[in-house]
N, C-alpha and C positions, 0 to 999 in steps of 0.2 A: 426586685423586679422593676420597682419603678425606677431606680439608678440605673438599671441597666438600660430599659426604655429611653430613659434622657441620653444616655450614651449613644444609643444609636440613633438618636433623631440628628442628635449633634454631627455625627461620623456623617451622617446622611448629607446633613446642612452643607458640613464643609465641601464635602465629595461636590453637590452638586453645584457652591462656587466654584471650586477649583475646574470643574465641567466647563461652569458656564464662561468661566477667565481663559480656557484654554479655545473657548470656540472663538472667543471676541478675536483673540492672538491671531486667528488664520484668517482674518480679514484685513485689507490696507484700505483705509477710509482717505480718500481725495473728496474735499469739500471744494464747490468753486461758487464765489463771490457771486453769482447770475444777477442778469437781469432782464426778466422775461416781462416786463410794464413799464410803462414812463415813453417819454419820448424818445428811447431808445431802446425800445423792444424792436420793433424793423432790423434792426442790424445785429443788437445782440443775440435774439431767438436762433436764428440760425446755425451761430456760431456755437452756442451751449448743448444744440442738437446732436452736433457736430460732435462734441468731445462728449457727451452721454453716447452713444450710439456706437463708439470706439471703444469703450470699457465694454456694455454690455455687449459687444459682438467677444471683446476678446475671453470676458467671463460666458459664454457659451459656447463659444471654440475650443478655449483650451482648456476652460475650469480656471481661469484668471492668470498669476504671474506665478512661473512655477510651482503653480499649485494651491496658490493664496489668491482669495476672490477677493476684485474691488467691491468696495461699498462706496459708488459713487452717489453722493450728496449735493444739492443747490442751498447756498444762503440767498434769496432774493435782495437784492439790494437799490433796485426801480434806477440802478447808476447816480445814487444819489449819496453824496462823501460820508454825513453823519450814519446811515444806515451802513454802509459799506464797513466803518469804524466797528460796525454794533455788531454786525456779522463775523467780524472777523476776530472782537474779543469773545463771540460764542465759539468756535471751532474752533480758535486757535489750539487748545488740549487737545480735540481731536483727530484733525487732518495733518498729513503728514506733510504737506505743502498749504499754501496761501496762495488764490489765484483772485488777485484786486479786481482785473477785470474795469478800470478807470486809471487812468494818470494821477487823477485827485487823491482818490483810493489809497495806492500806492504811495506817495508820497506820505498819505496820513499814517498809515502801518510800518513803513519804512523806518522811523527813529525806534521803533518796536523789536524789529529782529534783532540787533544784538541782545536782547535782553531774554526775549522770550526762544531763540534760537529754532526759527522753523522757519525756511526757506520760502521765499516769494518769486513766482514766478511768472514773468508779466511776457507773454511773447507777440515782440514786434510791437512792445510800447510801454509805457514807462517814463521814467528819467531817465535820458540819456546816456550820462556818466555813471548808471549803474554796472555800465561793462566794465570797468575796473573792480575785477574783483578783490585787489589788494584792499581796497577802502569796502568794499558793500561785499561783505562776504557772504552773505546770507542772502542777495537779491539776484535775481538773474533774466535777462533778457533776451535770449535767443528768439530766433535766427540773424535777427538785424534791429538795429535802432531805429526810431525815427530819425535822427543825423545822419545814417547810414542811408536812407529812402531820400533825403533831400537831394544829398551827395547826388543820387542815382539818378534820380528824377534831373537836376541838373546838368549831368553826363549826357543825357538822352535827348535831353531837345532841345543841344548847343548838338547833338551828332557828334558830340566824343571832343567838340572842338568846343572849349571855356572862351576862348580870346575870341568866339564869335557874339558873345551875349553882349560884350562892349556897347553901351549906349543904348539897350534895350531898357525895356520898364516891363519887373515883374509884379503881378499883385500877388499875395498870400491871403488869399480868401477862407479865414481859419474859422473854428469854434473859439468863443470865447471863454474857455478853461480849460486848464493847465496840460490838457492833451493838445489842444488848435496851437499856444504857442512856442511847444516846444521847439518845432525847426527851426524860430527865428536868431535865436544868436548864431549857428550855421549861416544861415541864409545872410545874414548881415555882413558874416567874415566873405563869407564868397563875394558880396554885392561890391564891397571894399577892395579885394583882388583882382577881379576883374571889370568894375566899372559897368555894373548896370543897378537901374534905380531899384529899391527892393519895396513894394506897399502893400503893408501888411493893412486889412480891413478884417475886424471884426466880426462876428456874425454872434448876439446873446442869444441867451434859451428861448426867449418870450420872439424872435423874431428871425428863428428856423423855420419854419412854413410861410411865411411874408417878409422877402428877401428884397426887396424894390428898392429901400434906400441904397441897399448895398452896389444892387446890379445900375442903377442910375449913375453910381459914383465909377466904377467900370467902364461905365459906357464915356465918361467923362474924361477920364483917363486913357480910355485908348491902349492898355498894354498889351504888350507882344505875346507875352504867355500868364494863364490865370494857375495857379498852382492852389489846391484845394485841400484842405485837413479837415474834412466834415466827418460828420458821423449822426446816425440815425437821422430823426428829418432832417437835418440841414443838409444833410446830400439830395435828398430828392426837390428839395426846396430851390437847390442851387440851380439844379439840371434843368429844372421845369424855366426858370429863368432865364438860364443860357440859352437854351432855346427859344421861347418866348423872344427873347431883345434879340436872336439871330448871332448869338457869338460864337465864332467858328469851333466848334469841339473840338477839334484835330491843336486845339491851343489851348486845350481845357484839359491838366493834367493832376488826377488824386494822386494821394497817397494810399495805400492799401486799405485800410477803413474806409474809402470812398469810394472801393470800387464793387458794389454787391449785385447781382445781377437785380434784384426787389426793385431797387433805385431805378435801372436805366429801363426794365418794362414797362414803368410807368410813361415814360417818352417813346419809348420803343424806335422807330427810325429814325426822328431827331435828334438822336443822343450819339447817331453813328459818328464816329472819331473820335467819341469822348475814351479819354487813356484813363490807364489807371496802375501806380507799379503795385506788386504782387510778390511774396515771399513764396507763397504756393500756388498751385495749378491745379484743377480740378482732372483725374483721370478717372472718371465713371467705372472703364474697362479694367482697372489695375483690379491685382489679387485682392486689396483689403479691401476694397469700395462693392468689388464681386461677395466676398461672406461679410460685409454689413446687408448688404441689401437683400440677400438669402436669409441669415441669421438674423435680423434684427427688423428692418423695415418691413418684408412681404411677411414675417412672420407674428407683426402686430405689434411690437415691442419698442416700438418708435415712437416718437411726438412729433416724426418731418412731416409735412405735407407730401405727398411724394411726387409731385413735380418741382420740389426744388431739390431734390438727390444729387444733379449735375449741378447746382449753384456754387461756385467759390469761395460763400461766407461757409458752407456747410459743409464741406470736402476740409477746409480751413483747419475748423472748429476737429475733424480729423488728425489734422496733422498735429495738431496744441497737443490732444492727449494723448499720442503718439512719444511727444518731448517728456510728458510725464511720466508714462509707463517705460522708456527707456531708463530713464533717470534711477524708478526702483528699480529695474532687472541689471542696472549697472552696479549700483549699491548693492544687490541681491548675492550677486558672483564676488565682488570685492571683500565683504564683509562675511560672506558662507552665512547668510540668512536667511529667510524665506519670510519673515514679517519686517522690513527698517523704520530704523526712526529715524526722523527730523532730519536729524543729525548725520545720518547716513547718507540720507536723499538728496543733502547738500553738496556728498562727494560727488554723487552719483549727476547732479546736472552740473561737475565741474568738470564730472568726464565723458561728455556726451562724442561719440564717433561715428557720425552720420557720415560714410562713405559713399560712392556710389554702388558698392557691392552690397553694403550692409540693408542701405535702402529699398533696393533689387529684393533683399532676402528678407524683406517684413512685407512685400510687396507694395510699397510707396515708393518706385520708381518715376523721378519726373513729376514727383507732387511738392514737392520740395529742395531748394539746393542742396547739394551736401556741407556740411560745416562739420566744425568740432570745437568743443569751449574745452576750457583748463583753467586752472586756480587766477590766472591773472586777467583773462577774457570769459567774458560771463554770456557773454552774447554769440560770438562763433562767426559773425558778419559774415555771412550764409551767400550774401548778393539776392539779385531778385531781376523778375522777368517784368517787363511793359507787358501788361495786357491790355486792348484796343476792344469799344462796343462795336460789332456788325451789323447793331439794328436788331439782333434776336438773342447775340450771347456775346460774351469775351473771348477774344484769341490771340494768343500769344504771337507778338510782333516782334520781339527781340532776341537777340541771344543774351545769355546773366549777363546780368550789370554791375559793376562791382565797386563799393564807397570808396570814394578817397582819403584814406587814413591820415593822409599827412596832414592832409586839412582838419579832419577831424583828431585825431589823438592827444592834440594841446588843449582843445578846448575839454575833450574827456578830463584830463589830468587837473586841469584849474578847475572846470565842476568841481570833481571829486574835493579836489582840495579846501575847495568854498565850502561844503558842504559840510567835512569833517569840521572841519573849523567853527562855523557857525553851530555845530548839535557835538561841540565837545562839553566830556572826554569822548571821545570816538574810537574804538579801539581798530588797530591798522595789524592787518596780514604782513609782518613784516619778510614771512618764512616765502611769502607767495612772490614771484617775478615775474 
């Protein structure tokens, strides 16, 4: 009796791991690096709203990704490098993707992925050259690069014409880490082509909210156009300054991190002209923004505020886990799975096919360009729209804008190349073209 008792407590035991293994199986756990504190909660929060709110609308619409609920997760990482590190050696085992969420970040996790083989996904910033996917197989940057935004940001307010900037002076009014300076080798090749001064000015952490040395030197200099790479206070920091000294907004151009609607309410009419280019568009009325805001926001299940529903960083933060859940339901049908790993998920953002029909048919019509990546392009250089403050919100001024490759794809190719180089052996997608 008592043998038989241990027998079935045992049969029991196993039953209900093999229960409890098979339940863990029908969930896809995406962890993302967040950071909801520090001096870049302002512009992070939104954005992390943003992609929570898109899982859980889609886990109580559909019951998750054919069938499999996400377990979406935050590592808080306050945007600070060492934590970001610390976060991301905790989940790595667990999430099926890495979302750094810092340029810093990334770069730190980056010599990581060939080893520990689980795909990173930084959209609309990063390194650069991590579009070559023949070298970074495992990283990936869609919709566009920050080299890609320079490009554009450039195209726009020369008005399509380079051989006008001749003999202007741009400033690069950036953050001072490894996000602020990425456009500058860009930015230097282009200054050198076509002959305008290029000055880049610093902005540190300690001197984001008191920006006076900066904007004194500005005002000193006199340049044609101020091109901005801020992010959390130092965009509101910058604004309140430009206004303050009187400097024409309509010559005051971000990059898409600098353009959050948080930042310009704070100036609210004076900020009118200030530009900012954009990968995405906020369309409140679209099908997916319509069952979040039924499913998720009115229905208590939210952390937005809900007057910023129609904000940019938060429509954004949309679209990002949008690129992730495509990614598994591409790996999903490739592979005949319903739970992928890693290693799946890495086909699956190699074969992202954001058309305009397909976009149309998730209902993100016009919240995003259409692009598509593949084994060699990690990024998909998607283009992006100008959008303009009107003193209450952003509105799209432009038609897509689209990088200029020639200019950029040499310097992609020698990144990459530098980089292999310096973090060999590095192993090279030789199969990929």
């Amino acid at each position: 009796m008592k043998r038989l008792i241990s027998t079935m407590l045992l049969a029991g035991s196993l039953s209900a791991g093999l229960a409890g293994q098979a339940l863990a199986e029908d969930v896809i756990n995406v962890t993302n690096l967040s950071y909801r504190t520090g001096p870049f909660a302002a512009t992070g929060t939104p954005v992390m709203n943003g992609q929570r709110d898109y899982m859980t609308m889609l886990n109580e619409r559909d019951g998750g990704l054919n069938g499999v609920k996400i377990k979406y997760d935050e590592c808080e990482t306050g945007y600070n490098t060492e934590k970001g590190a610390e976060c991301y050696e905790k989940t790595k085992s667990i999430s099926v993707v890495t979302q750094p969420w810092s340029t810093g970040i990334t770069l730190q996790v980056l010599p990581k992925s060939n080893v520990d083989k689980v795909p990173i996904l930084a959209p609309g910033y990063g390194f650069s050259p991590m579009t070559d996917g023949k070298v970074f197989q495992w990283a990936f940057n869609p919709p566009a690069t920050y080299w890609d935004g320079a490009s554009m940001i450039l195209k726009n307010i020369s008005e399509g014409n380079l051989e006008s900037l001749k003999g202007k002076k741009i400033v690069l009014l950036h953050l001072d880490a490894p996000y602020g300076k990425e456009p500058i080798p860009l930015l230097h090749a282009y200054a050198e082509k076509y002959g305008f001064t290029l000055l880049p000015i610093p902005v540190g952490l300690k001197e984001m909210q008191n920006q006076s040395a900066q904007w004194l030197q500005i005002r000193r200099e006199r340049p044609d156009f101020v091109l901005m790479w801020g992010w959390g206070a130092m965009n509101a920091g910058a604004l309140a300054e430009a206004a303050k000294t009187k400097f024409p907004m309509d010559k005051f151009v971000g990059i898409w991190w600098s353009g959050s609607d948080a930042d310009l309410k704070t100036i609210g009419e004076a900020g009118k002209g200030y530009r900012s280019l954009s990968w995405s568009f906020p369309v409140s009325d679209s099908k997916v923004m319509k069952d979040i805001k039924q499913l998720v926001v009115e229905a208590g299940k939210s952390m937005l505020p809900r007057e910023e529903f129609d904000y940019v960083f938060y429509q954004r933060g949309v679209v990002i886990s949008m690129f992730v859940t495509e990614g598994i339901k591409a790996a999903q049908k490739h592979f005949d799975t319903k739970v992928v790993t890693p290693e799946q998920l890495r086909w699956g953002f190699e074969n992202l096919k954001l058309d305009e029909a397909y976009l149309k048919e998730i209902g993100m019509e016009g919240m995003v360009p259409p692009f598509s990546t593949s084994c060699g392009n990690h990024a998909g250089h998607s283009g992006a729209w100008m959008l303009q403050w009107d003193g209450a919100k952003f509105v799209k001024v432009s038609d897509r804008l689209e990088a200029d490759q020639g200019m950029i794809e040499p310097l992609v190719l020698e990144g990459a190349k530098k980089y292999a180089e310096s973090n060999a052996p590095w192993p090279i997608n030789e199969a990929c073209k």
